[in-house]
MMTF fields as JSON, N, C-alpha, C and O atoms, coordinates in Angstrom:
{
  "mmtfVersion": "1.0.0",
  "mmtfProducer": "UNKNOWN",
  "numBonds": 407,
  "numAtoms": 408,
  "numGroups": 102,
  "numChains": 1,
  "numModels": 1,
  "chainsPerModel": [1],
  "groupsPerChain": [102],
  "chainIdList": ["A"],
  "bondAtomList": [4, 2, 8, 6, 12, 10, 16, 14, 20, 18, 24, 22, 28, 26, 32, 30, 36, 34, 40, 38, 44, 42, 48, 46, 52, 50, 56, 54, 60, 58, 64, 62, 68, 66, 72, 70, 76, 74, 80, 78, 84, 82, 88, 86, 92, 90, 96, 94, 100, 98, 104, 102, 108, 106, 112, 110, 116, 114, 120, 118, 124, 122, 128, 126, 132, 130, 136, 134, 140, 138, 144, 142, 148, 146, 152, 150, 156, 154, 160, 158, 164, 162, 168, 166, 172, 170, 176, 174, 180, 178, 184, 182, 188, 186, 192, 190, 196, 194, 200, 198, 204, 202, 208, 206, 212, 210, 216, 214, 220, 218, 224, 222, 228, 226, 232, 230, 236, 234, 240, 238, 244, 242, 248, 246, 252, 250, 256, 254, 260, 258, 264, 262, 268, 266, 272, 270, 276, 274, 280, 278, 284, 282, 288, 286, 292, 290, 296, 294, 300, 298, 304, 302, 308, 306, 312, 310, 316, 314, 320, 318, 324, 322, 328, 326, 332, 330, 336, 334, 340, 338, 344, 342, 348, 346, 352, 350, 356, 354, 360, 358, 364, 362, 368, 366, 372, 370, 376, 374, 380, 378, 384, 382, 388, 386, 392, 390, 396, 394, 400, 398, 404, 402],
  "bondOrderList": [1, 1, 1, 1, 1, 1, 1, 1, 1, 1, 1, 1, 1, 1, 1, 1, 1, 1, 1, 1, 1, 1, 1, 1, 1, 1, 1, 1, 1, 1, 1, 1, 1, 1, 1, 1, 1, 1, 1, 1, 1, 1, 1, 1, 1, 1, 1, 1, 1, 1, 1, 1, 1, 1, 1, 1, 1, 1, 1, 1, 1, 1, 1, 1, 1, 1, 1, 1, 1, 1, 1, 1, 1, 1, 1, 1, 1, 1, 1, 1, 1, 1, 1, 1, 1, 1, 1, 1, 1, 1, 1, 1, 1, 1, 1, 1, 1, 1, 1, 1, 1],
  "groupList": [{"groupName": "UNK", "atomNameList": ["N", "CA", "C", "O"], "elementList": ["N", "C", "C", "O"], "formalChargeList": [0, 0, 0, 0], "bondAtomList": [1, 0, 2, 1, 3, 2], "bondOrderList": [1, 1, 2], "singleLetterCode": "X", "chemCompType": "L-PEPTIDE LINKING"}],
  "groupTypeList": [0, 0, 0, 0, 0, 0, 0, 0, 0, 0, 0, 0, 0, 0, 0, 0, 0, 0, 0, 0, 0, 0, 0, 0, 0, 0, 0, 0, 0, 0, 0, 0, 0, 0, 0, 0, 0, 0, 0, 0, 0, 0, 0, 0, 0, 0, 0, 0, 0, 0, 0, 0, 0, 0, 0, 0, 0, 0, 0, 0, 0, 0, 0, 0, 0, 0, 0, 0, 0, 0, 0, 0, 0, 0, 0, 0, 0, 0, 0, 0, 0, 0, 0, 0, 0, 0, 0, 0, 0, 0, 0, 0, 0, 0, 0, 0, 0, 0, 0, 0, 0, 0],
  "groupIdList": [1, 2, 3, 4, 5, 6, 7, 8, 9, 10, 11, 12, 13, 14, 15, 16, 17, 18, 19, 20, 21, 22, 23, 24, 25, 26, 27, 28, 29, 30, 31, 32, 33, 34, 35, 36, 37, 38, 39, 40, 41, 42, 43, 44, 45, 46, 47, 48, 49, 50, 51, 52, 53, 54, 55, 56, 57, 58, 59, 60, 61, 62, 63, 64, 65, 66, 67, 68, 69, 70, 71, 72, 73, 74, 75, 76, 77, 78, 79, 80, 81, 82, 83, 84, 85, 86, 87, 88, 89, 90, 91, 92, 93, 94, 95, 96, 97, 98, 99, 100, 101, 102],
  "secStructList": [7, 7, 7, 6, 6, 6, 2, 2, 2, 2, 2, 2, 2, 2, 2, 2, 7, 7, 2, 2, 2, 2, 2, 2, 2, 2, 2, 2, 6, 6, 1, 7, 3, 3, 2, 2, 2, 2, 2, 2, 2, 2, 6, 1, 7, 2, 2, 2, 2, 2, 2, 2, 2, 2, 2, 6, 6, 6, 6, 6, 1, 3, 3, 3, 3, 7, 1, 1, 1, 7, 7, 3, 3, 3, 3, 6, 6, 4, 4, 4, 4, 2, 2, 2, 2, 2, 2, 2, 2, 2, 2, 2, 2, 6, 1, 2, 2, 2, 2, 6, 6, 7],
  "xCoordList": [18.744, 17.784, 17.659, 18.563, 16.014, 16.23, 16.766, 16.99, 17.113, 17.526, 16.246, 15.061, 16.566, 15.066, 15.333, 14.785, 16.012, 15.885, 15.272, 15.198, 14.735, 14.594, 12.762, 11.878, 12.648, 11.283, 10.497, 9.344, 11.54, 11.171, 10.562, 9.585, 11.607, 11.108, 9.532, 8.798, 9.244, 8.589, 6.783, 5.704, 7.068, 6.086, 5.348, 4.22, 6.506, 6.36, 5.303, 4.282, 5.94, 5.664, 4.083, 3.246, 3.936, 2.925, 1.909, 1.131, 1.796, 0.727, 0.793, 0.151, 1.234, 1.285, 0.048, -0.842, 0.59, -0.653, -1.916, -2.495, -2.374, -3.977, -4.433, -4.117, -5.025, -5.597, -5.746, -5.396, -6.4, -7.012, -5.991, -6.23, -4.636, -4.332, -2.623, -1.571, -2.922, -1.536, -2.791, -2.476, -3.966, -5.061, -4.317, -4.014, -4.117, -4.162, -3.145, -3.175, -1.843, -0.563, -0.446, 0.136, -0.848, -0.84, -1.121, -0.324, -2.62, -3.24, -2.265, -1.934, -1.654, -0.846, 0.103, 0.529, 0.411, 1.78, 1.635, 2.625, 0.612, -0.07, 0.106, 0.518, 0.034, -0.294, -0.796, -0.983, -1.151, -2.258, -3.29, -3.786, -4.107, -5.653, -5.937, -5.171, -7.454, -7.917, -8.586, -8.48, -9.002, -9.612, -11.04, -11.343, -11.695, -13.114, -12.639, -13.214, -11.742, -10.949, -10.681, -11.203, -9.792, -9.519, -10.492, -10.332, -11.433, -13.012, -13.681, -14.295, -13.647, -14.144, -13.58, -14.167, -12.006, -11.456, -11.326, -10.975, -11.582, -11.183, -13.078, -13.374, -13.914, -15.859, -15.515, -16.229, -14.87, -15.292, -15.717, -15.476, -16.559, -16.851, -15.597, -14.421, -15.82, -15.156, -14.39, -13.163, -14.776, -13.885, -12.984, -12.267, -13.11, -12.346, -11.352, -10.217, -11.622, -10.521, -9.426, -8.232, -10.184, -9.397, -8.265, -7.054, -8.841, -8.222, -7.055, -5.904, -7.538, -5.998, -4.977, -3.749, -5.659, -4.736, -3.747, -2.645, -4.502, -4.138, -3.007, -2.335, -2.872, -1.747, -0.716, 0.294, -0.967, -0.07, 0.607, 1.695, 0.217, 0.606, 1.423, 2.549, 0.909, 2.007, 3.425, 4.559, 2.872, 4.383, 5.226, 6.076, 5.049, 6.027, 5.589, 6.059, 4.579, 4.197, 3.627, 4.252, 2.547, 2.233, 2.173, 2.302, 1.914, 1.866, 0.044, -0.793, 0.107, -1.433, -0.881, 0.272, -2.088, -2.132, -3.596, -4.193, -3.915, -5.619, -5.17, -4.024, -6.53, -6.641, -8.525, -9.292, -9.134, -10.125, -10.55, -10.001, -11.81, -12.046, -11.557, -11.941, -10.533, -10.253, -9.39, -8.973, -8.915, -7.972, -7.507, -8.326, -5.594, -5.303, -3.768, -3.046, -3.665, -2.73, -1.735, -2.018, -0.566, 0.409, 1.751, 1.973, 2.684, 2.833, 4.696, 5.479, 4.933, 6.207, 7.562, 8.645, 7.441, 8.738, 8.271, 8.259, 7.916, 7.698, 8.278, 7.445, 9.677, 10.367, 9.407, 9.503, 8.605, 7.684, 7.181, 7.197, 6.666, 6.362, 7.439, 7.265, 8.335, 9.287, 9.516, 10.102, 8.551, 8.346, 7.437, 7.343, 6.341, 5.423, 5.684, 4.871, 7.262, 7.375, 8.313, 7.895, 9.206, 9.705, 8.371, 8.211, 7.68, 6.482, 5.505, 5.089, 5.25, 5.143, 5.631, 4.942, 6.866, 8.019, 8.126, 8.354, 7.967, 7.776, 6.529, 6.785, 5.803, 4.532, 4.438, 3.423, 5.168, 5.219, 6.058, 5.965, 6.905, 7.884, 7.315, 7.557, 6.253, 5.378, 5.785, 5.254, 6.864, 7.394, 6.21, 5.872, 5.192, 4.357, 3.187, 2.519, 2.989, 1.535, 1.833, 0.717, 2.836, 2.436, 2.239, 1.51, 3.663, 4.083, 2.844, 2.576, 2.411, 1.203, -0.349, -1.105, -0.511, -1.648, -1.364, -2.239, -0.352, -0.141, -0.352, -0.213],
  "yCoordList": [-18.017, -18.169, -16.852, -16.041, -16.76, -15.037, -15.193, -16.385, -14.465, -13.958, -14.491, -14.335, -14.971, -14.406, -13.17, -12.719, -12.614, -10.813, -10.453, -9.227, -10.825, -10.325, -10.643, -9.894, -11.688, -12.612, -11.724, -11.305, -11.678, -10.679, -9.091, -8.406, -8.97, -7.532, -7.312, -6.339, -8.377, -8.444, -8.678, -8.37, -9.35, -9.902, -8.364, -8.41, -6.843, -6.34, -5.354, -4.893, -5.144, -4.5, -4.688, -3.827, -6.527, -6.684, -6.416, -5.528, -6.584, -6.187, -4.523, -4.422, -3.596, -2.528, -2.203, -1.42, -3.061, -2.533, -2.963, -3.673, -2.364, -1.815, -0.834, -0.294, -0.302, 1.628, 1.675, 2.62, 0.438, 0.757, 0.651, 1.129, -0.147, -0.482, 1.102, 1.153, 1.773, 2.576, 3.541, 4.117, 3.447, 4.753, 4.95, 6.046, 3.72, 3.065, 3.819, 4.815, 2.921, 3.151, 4.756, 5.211, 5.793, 7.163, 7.686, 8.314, 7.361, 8.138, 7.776, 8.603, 6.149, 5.935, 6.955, 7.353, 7.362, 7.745, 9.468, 10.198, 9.848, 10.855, 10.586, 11.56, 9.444, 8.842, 7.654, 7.127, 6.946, 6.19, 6.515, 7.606, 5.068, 5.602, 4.121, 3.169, 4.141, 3.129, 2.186, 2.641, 1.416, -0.12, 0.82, 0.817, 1.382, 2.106, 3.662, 4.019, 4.457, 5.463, 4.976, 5.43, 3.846, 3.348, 2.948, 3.17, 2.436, 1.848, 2.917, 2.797, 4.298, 5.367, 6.1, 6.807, 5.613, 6.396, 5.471, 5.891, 4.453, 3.561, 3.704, 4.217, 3.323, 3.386, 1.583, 1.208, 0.943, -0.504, -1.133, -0.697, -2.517, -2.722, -3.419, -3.432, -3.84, -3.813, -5.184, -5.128, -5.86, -7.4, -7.513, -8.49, -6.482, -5.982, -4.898, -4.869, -4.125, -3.355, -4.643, -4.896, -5.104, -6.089, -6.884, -7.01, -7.208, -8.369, -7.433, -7.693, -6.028, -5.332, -5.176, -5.209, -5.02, -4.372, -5.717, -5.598, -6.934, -8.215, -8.559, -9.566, -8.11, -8.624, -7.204, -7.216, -6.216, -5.158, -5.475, -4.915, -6.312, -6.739, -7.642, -7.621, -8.671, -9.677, -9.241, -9.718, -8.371, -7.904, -7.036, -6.412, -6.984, -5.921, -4.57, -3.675, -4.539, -2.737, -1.908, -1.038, -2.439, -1.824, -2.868, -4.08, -2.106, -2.974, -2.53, -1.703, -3.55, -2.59, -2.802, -3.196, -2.425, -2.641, -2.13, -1.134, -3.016, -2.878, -2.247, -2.121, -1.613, -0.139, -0.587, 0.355, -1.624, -1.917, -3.135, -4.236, -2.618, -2.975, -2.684, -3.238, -1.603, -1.031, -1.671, -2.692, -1.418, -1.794, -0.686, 0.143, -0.214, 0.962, 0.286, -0.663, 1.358, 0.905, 1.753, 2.888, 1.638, 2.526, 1.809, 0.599, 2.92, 2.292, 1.608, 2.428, 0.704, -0.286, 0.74, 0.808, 1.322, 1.455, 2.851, 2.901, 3.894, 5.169, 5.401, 5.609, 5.544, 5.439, 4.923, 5.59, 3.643, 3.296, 4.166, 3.949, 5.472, 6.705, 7.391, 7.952, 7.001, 7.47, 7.276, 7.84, 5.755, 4.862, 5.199, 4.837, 6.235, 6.895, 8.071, 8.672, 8.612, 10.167, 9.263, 9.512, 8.551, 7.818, 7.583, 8.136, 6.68, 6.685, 7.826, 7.962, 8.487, 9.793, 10.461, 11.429, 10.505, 11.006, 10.251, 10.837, 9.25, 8.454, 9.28, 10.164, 9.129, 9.404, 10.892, 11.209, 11.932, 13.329, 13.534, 14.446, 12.417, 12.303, 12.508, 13.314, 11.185, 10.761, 9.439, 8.968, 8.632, 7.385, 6.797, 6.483, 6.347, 5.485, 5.714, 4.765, 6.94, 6.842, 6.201, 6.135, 5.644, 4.777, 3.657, 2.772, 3.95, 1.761, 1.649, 0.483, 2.358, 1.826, 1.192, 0.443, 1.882, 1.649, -0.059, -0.779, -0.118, -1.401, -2.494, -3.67],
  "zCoordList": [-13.261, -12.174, -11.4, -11.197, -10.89, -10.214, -9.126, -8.918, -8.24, -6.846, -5.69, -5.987, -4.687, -3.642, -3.239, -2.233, -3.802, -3.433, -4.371, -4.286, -5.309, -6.421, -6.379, -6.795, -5.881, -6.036, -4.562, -4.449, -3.68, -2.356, -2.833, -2.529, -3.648, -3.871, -5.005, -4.838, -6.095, -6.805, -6.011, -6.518, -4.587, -4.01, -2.982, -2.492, -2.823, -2.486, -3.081, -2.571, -4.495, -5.855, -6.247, -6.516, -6.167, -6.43, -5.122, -5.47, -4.586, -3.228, -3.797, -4.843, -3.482, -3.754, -5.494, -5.827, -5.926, -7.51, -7.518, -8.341, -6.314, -6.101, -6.01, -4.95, -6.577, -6.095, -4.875, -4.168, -4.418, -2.948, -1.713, -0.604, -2.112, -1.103, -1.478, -0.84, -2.303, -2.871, -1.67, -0.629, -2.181, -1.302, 0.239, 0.712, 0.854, 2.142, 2.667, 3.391, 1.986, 2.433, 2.3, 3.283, 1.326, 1.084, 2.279, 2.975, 2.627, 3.977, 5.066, 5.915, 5.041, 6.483, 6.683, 7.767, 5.518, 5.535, 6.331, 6.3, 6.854, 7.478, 8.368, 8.998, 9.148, 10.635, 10.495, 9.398, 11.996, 12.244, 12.009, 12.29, 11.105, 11.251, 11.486, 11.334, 11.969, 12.196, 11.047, 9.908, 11.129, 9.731, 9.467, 8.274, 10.075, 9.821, 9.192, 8.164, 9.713, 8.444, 7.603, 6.585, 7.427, 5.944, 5.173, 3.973, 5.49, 4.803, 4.296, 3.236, 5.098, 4.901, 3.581, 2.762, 3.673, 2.652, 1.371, 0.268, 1.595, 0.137, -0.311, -1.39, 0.408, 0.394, -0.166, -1.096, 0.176, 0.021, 1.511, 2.636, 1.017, 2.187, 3.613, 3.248, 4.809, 5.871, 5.167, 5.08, 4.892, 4.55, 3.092, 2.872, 2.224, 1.31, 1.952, 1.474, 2.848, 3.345, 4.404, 4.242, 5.217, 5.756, 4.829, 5.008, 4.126, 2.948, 2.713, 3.063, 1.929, 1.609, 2.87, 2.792, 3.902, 5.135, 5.82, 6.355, 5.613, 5.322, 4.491, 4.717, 3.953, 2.518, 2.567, 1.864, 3.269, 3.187, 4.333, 4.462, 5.306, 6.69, 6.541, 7.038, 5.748, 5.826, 4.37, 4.308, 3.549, 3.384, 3.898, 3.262, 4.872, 5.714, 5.818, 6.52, 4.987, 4.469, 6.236, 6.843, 6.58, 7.476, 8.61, 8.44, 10.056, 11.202, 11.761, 11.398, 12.741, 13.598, 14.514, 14.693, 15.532, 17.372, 17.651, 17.242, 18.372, 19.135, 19.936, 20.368, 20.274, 21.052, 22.008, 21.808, 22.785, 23.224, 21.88, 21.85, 20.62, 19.946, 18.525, 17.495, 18.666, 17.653, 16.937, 17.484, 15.782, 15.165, 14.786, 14.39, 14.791, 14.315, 13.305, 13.61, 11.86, 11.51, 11.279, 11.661, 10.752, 10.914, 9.885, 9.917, 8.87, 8.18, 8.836, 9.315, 8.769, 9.838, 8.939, 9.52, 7.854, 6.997, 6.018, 4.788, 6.954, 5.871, 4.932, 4.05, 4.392, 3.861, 2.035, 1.004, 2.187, 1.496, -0.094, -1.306, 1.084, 0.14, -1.306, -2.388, -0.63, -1.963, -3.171, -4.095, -2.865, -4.376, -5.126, -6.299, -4.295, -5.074, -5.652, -6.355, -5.288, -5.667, -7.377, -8.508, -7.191, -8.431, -9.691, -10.779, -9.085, -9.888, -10.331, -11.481, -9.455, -10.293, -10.756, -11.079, -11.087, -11.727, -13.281, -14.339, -13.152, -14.437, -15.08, -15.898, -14.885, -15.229, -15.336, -15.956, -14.934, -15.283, -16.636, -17.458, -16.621, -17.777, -19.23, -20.129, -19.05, -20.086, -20.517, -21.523, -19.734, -20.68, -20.32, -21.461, -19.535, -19.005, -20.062, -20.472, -20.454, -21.097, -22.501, -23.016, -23.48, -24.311, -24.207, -24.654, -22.967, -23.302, -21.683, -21.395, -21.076, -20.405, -20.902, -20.283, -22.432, -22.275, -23.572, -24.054, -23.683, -24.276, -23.283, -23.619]
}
């Protein structure tokens, strides 16, 4: 039987394997930006960026805070980014480009 550490971590993994939302968390990892920067930077529309910023929220990935009408986000656990330097590390290797395109 798996772990719920295991099912925890898999639920993380998966939110994360979106272009748009790896786009997201990348730029956060710069700073705060607001839900209309992120729209700007992914070019999807406002209720598809929500949806990702939505599901990156409720896994722990990022937090917000209103600012008047604004919405601004920011990422709760920078640290985050490191999983992208591993993964590109795979992928400089070359193990990913066979058994990926299977």
């Amino acid at each position: 039987m798996v772990s719920e550490e295991y099912v925890k971590r898999a639920r993380i993994i998966k939110v994360l394997g979106h272009p748009g939302r790896l786009m997201m968390v990348d730029a956060l990892a710069e700073g705060e930006l607001c839900v209309c920067e992120l729209q700007a930077l992914v070019g999807s529309d406002i209720s598809t960026v929500s949806k990702h910023l939505s599901l990156l929220k409720s896994a722990g990935i990022v937090r917000d805070r209103k600012q008047g009408l604004q919405v601004y986000y920011s990422l709760r656990v920078p640290c985050i980014t490191q999983f992208f330097g591993c993964v590109q590390a795979v992928l400089d290797a070359g193990e990913c480009v066979s058994r990926c395109r299977k």
